[in-house]
N, C-alpha and C positions, 0 to 999 in steps of 0.2 A: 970818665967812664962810669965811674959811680953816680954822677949828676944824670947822665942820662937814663943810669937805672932806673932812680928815682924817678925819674919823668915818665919812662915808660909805667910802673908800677902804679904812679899816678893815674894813668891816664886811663888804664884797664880797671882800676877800681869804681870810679862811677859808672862803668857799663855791667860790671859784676852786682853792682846795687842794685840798679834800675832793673835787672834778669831777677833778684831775688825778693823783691820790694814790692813792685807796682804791679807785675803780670798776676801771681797771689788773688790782688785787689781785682782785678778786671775779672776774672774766674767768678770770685766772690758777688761780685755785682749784676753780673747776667745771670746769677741763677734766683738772685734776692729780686732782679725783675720780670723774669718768666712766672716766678711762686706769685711773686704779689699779682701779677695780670692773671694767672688762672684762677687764685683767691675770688677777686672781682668781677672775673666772669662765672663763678661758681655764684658768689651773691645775688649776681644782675637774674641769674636765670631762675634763683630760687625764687626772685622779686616777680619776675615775672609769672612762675608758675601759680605762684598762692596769690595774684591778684584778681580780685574781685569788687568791679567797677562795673557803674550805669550802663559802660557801655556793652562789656560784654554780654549782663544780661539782656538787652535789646537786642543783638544780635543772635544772642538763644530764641529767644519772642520770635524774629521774625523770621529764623532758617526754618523752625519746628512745625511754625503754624501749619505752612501749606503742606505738609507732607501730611501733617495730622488732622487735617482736616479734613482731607479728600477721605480718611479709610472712615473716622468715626464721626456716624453721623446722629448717635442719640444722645436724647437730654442726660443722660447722668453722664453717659463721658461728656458732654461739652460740659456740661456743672463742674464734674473736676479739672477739666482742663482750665478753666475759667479762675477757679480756685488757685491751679497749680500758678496764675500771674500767666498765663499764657493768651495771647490779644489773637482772636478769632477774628475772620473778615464780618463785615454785617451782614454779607448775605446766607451767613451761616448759621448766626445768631438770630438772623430774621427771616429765617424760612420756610414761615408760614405766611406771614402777610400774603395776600392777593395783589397785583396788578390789574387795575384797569385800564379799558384804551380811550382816553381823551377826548373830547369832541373836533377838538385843532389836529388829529393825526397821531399825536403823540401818545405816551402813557404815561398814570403817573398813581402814585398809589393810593388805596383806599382810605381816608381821611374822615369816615363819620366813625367808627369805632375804634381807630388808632388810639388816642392816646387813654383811653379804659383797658386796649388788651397791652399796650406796651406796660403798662402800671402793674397791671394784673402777673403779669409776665415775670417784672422784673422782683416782683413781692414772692414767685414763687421760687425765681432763681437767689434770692438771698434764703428764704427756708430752708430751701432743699442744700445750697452750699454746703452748712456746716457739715450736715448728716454724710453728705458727698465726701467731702475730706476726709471726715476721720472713717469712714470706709475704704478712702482706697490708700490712706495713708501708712498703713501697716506694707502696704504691697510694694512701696517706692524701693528697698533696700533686700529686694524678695533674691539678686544674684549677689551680695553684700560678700558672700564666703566662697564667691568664686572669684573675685576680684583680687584677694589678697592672699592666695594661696602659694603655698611654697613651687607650685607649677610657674604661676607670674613673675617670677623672679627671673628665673632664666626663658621666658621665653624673646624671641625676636623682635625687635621692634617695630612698627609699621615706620610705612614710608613717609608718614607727616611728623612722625614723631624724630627720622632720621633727618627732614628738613628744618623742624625748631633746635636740633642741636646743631646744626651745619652753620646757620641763620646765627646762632649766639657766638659759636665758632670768630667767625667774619665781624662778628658786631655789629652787626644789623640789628638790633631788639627792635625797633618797631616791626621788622617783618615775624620775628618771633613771636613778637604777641598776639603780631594779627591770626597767624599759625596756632598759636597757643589759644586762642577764640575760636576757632575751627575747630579742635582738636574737642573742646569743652562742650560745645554746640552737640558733638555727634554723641558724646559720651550721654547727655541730658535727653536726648534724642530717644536712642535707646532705653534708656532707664526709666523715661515715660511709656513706651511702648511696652516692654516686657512686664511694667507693674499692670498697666490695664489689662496686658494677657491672663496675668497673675490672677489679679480681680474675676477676671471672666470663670475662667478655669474654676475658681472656687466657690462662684455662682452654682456653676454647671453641675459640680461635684455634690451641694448641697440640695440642688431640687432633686436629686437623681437618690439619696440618701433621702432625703420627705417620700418621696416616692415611696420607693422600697419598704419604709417604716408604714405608709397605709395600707399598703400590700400586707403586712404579717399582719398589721392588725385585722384587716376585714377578714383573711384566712382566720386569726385565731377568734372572732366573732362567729362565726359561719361554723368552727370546732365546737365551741360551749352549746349555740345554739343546739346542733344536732345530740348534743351528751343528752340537752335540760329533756326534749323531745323522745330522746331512747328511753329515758326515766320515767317521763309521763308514763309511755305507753307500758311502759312493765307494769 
């Protein structure tokens, strides 16, 4: 009877082990590999967000053009936009050339003063560049302290920005990046548009200020005049 004690006692003690040993261990290890997998998905998506490659900015170049090209069609925005690395179609850039029509049917273009005005052209679009840029380059960062305001913290996120976290979610990063290109496209997008508004706006504000300032002066000419004339006549 006592032998069998022992056998039983025995036989309950390696399952009393195995209940207080290894389960512990199994606890411990699924949470050490959920931390590490959201660790690496928290790296991959940072990886992704601050990257800045050929490629995206080509895909900035060619979402932005056509949208920006249809509204602005004078020399000083194409000069900045040109500056900004932004690739305009050549019928934009060469919209003055003349077309003539062919003897064969066709057309084709004017070729006795092309290449003196294309020279000419391009001599005045490097002059005029610099002077372009650093006039509109104050205007780039003109919504800079709305962007980072304690509002943009809590507000809601759009629905691209809810599909780049879904996308890293899942582990897709190439759709996330593609996503994360898109998302950068619109943002540069904008931030060109609003600095040209910027620019315009404080054009507008400054002849309207010349103005004004010729106005008080001819007024205060036309005042002295009449004083110097009262005096005469006394």
């Amino acid at each position: 009877m006592e032998k069998s004690a022992d056998c039983e006692e025995a036989d309950e003690s390696p399952k009393e082990k195995d209940m207080t040993v290894y389960s512990p261990k199994l606890t411990r290890c699924s949470k050490s590999d959920l931390l590490e997998k959201f660790q690496k998905l928290k790296r991959r998506r940072q990886e992704i967000i601050a990257k800045s490659s050929l490629k995206r900015i080509k895909q900035m170049q060619t979402s932005v053009t056509e949208k920006v090209a249809e509204e602005f069609k004078k020399t000083d925005d194409l000069d900045v936009l040109v500056s900004h690395q932004v690739q305009l179609p050549p019928e934009v850039l060469n919209g003055n050339e003349t077309v003539l029509p062919d003897t064969d049917g066709g057309k084709h273009m004017s070729q006795g003063d092309d290449s003196a005005s294309s020279c000419s052209q391009t001599a005045d679009t490097l002059s005029n560049k610099a002077q372009s840029w650093m006039d509109f380059k104050p205007f780039l960062d003109v919504n800079a302290h709305l962007q980072h305001s304690s509002r943009d913290i809590y507000r809601p996120k759009t629905k691209l920005e809810k599909q780049i976290d879904k996308a890293i979610e899942h582990g897709d990063f190439s759709t996330a990046e593609e996503l994360s290109d898109h998302l950068a496209v619109r943002e540069l997008g904008t931030k060109v548009v609003d600095a040209i508004d910027a620019k315009r706006y404080a054009d507008r504000k400054k002849r309207e200020k010349e103005l004004l300032k010729a106005k008080q002066k001819k007024k205060l000419n036309w005042w002295l005049m009449r004083m110097i004339s009262e005096a005469t006549l006394a």
